[in-house]
C-alpha positions in Angstrom: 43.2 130.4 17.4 44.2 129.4 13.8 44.8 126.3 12.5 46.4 125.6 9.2 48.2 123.4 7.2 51.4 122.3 5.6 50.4 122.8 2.2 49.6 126.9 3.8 52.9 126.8 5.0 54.6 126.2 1.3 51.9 128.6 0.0 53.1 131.4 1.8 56.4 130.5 1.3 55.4 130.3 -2.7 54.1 134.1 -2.1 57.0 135.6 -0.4 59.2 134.5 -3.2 56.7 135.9 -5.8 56.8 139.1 -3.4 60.4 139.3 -3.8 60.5 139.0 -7.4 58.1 142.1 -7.4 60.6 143.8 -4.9 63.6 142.8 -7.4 61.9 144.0 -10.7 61.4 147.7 -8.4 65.3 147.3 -7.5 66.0 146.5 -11.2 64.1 149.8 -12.7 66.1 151.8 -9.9 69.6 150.4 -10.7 72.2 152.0 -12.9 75.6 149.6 -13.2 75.1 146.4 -15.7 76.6 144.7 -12.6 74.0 145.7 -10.5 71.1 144.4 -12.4 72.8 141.2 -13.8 73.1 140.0 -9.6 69.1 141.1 -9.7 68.4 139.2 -12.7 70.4 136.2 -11.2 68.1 136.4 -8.0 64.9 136.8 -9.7 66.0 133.4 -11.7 66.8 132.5 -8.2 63.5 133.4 -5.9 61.2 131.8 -9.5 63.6 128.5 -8.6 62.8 128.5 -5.2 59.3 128.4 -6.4 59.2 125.4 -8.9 61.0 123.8 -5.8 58.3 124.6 -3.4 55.8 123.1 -6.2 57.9 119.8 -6.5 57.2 119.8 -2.3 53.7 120.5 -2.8 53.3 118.1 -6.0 55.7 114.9 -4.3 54.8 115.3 -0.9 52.5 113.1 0.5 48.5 114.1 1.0 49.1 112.8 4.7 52.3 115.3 5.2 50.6 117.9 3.2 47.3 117.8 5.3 49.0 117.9 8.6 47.7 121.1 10.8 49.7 123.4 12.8 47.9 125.2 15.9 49.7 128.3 15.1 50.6 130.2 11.9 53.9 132.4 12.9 53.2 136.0 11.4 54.8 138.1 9.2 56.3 136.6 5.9 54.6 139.6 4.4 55.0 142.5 7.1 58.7 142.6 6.5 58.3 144.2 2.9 56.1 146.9 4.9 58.9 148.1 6.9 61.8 147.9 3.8 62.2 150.8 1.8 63.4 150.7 -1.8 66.6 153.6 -1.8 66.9 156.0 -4.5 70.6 154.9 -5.3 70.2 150.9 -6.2 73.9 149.3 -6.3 75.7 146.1 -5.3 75.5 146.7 -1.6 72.4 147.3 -1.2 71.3 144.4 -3.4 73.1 142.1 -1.4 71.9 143.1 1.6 68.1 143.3 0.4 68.5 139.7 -0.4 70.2 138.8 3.1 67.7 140.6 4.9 64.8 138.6 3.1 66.5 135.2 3.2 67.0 135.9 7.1 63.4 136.4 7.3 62.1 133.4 5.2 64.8 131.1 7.5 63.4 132.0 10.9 59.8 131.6 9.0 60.9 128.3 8.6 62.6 127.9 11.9 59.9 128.5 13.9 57.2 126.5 11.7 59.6 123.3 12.2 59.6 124.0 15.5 56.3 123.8 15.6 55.4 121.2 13.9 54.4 117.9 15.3 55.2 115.6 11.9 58.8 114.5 11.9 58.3 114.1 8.3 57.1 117.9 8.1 60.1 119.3 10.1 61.9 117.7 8.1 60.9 119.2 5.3 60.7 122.7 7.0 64.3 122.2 8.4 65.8 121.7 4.7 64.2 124.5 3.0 65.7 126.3 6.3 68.8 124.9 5.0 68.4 126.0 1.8 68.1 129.5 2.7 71.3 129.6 4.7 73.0 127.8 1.8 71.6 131.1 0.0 73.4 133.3 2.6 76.7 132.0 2.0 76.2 132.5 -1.6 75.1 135.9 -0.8 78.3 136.3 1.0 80.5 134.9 -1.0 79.4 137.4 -3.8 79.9 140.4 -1.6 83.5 139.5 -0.9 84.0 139.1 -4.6 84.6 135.2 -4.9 83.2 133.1 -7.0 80.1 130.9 -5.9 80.8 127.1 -6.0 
């Protein structure tokens, strides 16, 4: 049985991002169109935002929210960049759908941590930075059909 706590939660989170940058830079070295690596750039800017906002939780958030335990840690924001493999031919396409894949994957992260938790105040909390990734998704989305992001 493992018990952790809130600030674990955003730590991990803080980690995945870092992980993805990592996975971005491979992406970048691999990618031959300007287009290409200025949507990889923009996400790396993106996923080192994401972390400055999980800092601003970590730094505003209250010791008491912060402190709160969870029974149960849900696996596996790691495992998922086990089981992706970077492809030899590194466009648009296969940007975008890296970055859906891992945005999925970080939502139900935070899915099932909110539904875990027993702190309105930390689901909450959880259930917005859900929100943010599915805000990210329809970016995503919205760039693959070539609009313009508001």
């Amino acid at each position: 049985m493992s018990f952790n706590q809130t600030r674990e939660i955003l730590d991990r989170a803080g980690a995945f991002h870092q992980r993805l940058i990592r996975l971005y830079e491979e992406l970048l070295q691999r990618a031959a169109e300007e287009e290409t690596r200025d949507l990889i750039q923009d996400l790396i800017a993106h996923e080192r935002l994401c972390i400055v906002r999980l800092e601003d939780y970590k730094e505003t958030g209250s010791k008491n929210m912060l402190d709160t335990f969870f029974k149960y840690m849900v696996d596996g924001t790691e495992t998922q960049f086990f089981s992706y493999g970077i492809p030899d031919v590194v466009d648009n396409a296969c940007v975008i759908a890296a970055a859906r894949y891992f945005d999925e994957c970080l939502s139900r992260f935070y899915k099932e941590m909110s539904r875990k938790a027993l702190s309105a105040k930390v689901r909450e909390m959880l259930e917005n930075l859900q929100a943010m990734e599915q805000r990210e998704q329809l970016v995503l989305s919205k760039i693959a059909l070539g609009l313009k992001p508001a």
